[in-house]
N, C-alpha and C positions, 0 to 999 in steps of 0.2 A: 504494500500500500504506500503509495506516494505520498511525501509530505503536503504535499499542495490539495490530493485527496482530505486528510486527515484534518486538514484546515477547514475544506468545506465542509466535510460531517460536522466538526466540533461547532461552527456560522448554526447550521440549521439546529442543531441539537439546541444552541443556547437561546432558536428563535422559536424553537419549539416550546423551551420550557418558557419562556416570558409568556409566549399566545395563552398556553392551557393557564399558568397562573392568573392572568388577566382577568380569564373566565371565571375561575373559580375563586378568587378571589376574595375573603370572606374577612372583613376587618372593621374595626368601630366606627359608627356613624360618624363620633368626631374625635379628635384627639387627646382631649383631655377628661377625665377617667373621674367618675365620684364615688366613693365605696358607700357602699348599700348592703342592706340582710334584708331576710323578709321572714314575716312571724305568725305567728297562727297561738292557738290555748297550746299547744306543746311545747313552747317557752315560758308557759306560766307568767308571774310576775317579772317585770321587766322593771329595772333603772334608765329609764332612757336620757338620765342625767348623765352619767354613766357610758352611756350607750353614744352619747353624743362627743362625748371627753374622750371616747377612745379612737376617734377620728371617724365615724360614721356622720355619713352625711343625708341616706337616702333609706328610709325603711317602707317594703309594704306589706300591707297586713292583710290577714285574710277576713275575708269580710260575709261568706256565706258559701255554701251547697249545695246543689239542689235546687229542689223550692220546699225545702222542711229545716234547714239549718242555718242559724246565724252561729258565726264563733260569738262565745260565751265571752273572749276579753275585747272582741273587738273594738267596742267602745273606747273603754279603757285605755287601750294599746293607743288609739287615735289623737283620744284626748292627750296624753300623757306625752307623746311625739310629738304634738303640736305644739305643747308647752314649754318641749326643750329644742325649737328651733329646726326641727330636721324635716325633710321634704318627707311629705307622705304622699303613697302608692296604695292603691286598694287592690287586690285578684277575689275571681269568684271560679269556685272547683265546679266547674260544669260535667253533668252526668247525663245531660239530654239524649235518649237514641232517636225522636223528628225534629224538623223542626218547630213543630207545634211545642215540646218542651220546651226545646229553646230559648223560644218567644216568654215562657213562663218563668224560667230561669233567669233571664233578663230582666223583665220585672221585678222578679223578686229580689235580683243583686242589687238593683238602681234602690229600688224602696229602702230596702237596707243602709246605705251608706246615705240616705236623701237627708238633708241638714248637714251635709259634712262639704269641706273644701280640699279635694283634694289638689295635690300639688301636682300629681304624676298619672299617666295616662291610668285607662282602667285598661284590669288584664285579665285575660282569658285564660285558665289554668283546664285546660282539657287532654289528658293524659292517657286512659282507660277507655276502650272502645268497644269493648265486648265482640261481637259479630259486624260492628258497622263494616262498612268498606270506603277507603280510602275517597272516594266519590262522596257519603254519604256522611263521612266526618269532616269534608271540606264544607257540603253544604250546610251543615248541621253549627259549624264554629261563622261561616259567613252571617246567616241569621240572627246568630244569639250575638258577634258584631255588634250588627249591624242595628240589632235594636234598643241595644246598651247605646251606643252612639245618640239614634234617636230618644230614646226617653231621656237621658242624662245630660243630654249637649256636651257629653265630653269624648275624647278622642281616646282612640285605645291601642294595646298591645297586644298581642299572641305569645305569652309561656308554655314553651317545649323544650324537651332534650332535645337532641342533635339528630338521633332516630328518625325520630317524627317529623322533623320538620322536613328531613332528607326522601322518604320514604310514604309515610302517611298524608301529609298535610298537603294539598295543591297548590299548584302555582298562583290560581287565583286569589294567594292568599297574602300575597308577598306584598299587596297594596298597603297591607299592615306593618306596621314593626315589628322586629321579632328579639324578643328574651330568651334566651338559648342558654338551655342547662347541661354543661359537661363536664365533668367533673376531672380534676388531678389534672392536667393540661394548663399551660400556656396560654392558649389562645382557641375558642371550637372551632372544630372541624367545618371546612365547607360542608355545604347541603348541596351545590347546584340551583337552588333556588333565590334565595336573600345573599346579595352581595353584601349586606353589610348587618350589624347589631346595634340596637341599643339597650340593651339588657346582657349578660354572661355572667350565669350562675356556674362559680366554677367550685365550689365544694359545697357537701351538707355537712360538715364535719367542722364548722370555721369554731372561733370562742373571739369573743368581744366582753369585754366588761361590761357589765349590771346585767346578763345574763347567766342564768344559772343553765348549763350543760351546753351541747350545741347548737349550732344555726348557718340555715344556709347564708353565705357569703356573695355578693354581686358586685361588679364593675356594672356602671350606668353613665351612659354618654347624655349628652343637653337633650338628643332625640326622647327623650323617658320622658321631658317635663312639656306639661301640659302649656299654652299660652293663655290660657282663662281659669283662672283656680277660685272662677265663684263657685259659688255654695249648688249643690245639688239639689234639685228642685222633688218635692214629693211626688209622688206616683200614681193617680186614680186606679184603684184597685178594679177590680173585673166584679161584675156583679155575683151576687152568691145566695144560691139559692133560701130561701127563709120561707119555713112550714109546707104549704099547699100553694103560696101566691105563686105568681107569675113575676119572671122578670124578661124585660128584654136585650136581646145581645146583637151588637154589630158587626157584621162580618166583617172577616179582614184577608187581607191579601194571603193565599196560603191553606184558609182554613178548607175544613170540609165538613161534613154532616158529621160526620162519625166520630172526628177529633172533638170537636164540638159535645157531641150527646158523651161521650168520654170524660172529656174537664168537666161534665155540669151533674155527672152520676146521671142519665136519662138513656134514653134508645133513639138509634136513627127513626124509626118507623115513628114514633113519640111527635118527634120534631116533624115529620114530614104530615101526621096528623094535623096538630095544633096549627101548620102553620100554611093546609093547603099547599103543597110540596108534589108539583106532578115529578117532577126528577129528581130523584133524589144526588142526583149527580152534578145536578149544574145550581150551585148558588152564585150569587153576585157579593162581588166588594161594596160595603156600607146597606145590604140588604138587612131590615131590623127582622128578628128571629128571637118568637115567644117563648120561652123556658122556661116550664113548670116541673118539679121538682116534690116527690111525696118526702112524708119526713122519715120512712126509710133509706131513701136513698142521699137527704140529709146526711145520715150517719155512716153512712159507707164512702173507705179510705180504698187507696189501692195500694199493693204491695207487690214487688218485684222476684219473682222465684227461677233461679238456676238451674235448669237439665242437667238430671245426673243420668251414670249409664245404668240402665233398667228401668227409670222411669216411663209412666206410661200415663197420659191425660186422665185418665179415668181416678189411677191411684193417685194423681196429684190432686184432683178435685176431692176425692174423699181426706184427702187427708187435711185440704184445708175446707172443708164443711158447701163446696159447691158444686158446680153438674159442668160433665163435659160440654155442656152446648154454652152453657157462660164462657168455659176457656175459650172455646173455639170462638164463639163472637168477639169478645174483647184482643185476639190477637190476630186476626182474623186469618185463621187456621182452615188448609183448605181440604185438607186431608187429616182427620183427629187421630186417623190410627200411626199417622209419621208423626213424630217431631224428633227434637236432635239435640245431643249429647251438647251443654253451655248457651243453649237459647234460650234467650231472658222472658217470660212471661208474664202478662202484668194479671193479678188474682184480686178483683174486687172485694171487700171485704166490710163487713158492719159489727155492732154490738152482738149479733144473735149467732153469728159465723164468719170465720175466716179464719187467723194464725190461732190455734188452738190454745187454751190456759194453760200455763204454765208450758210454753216452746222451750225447747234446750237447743243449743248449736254446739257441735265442737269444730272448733278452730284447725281451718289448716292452713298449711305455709303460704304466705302472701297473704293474709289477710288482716284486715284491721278495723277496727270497730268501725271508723265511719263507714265502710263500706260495708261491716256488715247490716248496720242500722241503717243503711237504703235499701238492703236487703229485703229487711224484714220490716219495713215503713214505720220503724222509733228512731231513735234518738242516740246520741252519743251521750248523753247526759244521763236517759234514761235505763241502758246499759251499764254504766258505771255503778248508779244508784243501787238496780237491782241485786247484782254481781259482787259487790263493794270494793272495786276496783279504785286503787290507789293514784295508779298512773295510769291514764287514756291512752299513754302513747306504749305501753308493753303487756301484751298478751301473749301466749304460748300455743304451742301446734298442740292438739290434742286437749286443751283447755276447754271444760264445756261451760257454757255462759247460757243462763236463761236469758230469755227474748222478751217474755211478758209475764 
């Protein structure tokens, strides 16, 4: 090989590695760097006097669940941060599998935090996808977005590991900012998607003074802070059913009959009665729709159940006190004699039946109370209570925990 060869390989080699870095490229929004944690009730009591003295500049705190949980310090935590000067960030742990959740989860995160100023975008903390599929948790994170955005007036984030955001999460998503958690490294990893961060959670392992044990640790560029840090405006709750009356509800872009008769405890057919309904396929945006509600179905919650292997519709329904043709409507199951090994199913349930008295669970690995308490539609609070569970954050495999 000629030296004048070897010149040209080594030209294109070095033009090669610049092009592909270019691409991938994945570096802070801006240059100058402000250390941040983020907290939730498994820091317990915090000094954010402390917390502030040890050169933190930027905390966010978690602020709800679901649409069944508020963190228990959250207030606390806001107040208390606000008091000693540090930028505050709010996340909400989303569990939505439509986007009809979504939409409810977003509600209930905006309501949550409504009277507060925060400093720093709201963030979407959606990690756990069950069965979704990578189509179905971009559209699912796009919505709950996109309606935290509208109710709130404030602009937001997307908190992912490197995984997800590489693998799971779609391109359409990258119109957001991204908080990117990876841990023991330098700097995360290209995705191929976000050229850039404004978020890098790079250990859960960090320690900061006025914190007892550990916390996740964050780099945060100027891209995190918000430009309007008025106050959060409250939230008109969605109407809810009361006795035998009637209420009425507005459609909305998205919805359907069935998500609908779902959120309000009623039946498609119900709706399509009450409200002269020839199709029940085609409603309209801002169409008013009457919803009467008996006070049975007042009382009735719904609860989330895991496919194990040998289950069978029939034996799930006996065991939690209802009839195959409920599972089947409610999930809208097309065949009852198939279902499958980790498909979530939702089990209506009232005072008179559903999670049997006195439920036991035993714990296996990967699991942890909040999730099991969406599990079985309580509480992390009201697990601990029953259980007498010391620490929220340390359970064991094989540990059995009553439910109710």
């Amino acid at each position: 090989m000629t030296k004048r060869y070897i010149k040209i390989v080594s030209i294109l080699i070095c033009i090669l590695i610049t092009f592909t870095s270019s691409i991938y490229a994945f570096s802070p929004s801006d240059s100058k760097l402000y250390n941040g944690i983020d907290v939730s009730s498994w820091q317990g009591n915090i000094d954010f006097g402390k917390v502030k003295n040890d050169g933190i500049d930027v905390v966010y705190i978690k602020a709800s669940e679901g649409t069944y949980y508020t963190d228990p310090y959250f207030r606390q935590n806001y107040n208390n941060a606000k008091a000693n000067g540090l930028k505050v960030g709010f996340y909400h742990y989303l569990t939505a599998r439509t986007n009809e959740q979504a939409r409810d989860e977003a509600r209930f995160f905006v309501s949550a935090i409504s009277n507060t100023s925060p400093d720093c975008r709201l963030a979407m903390d959606f990690e756990v996808f069950g069965n979704l599929t990578p189509y179905e948790v971009t559209s699912i994170s796009q919505t709950f977005l996109e309606e935290v955005k509208n109710l709130s007036g404030k602009d937001v984030v997307i908190y992912s590991n490197a995984y997800s955001a590489r693998a799971i999460f779609g391109s359409e998503l990258t119109k957001y900012p991204l908080w990117v958690a990876n841990y023991y490294v330098s700097s995360p990893s290209p995705n191929g998607k976000w050229n850039t961060w404004v978020g890098f959670q790079y250990t859960d392992i960090g320690r900061v003074n006025g914190i007892s044990g550990n916390v996740d640790r964050n780099y945060f560029t100027k891209g995190i802070f918000l430009d309007d840090n008025t106050v959060v405006p409250g939230v008109e709750q969605k109407p809810t059913c009361d006795g035998l009356h009637s209420i009425v509800y507005t459609v909305k872009y998205g919805d359907t009959l069935s998500g609908i008769a779902y959120r309000y405890g009623t039946t498609v057919s119900n709706l399509v009665s009450l409200n002269g309904i020839k199709n029940p396929n085609l409603i309209y945006v801002n169409q008013k729709l009457i919803i009467r509600c008996s006070k049975d179905k007042i009382e009735q919650t719904t609860i989330t159940y895991t496919v194990r292997y040998g289950d069978t519709l029939s034996g799930i329904a006996y065991r939690y006190g209802t009839t195959v043709s409920n599972l089947v409507s409610l999930n809208g199951i097309r065949n009852p004699n198939l279902i499958y090994v980790n498909q979530v199913l939702r089990i209506s349930t009232n005072n008179s039946y559903g999670v049997p008295t006195n439920t036991f669970y035993t714990v296996r690995y990967g699991d942890t109370l909040s999730g099991i308490a969406y599990k079985y539609g309580t509480t992390v609070s009201n697990l601990v209570s029953l259980n007498g569970i010391r620490n929220p954050n340390l359970i064991y495999v094989n540990q059995v925990l009553r439910i109710n």
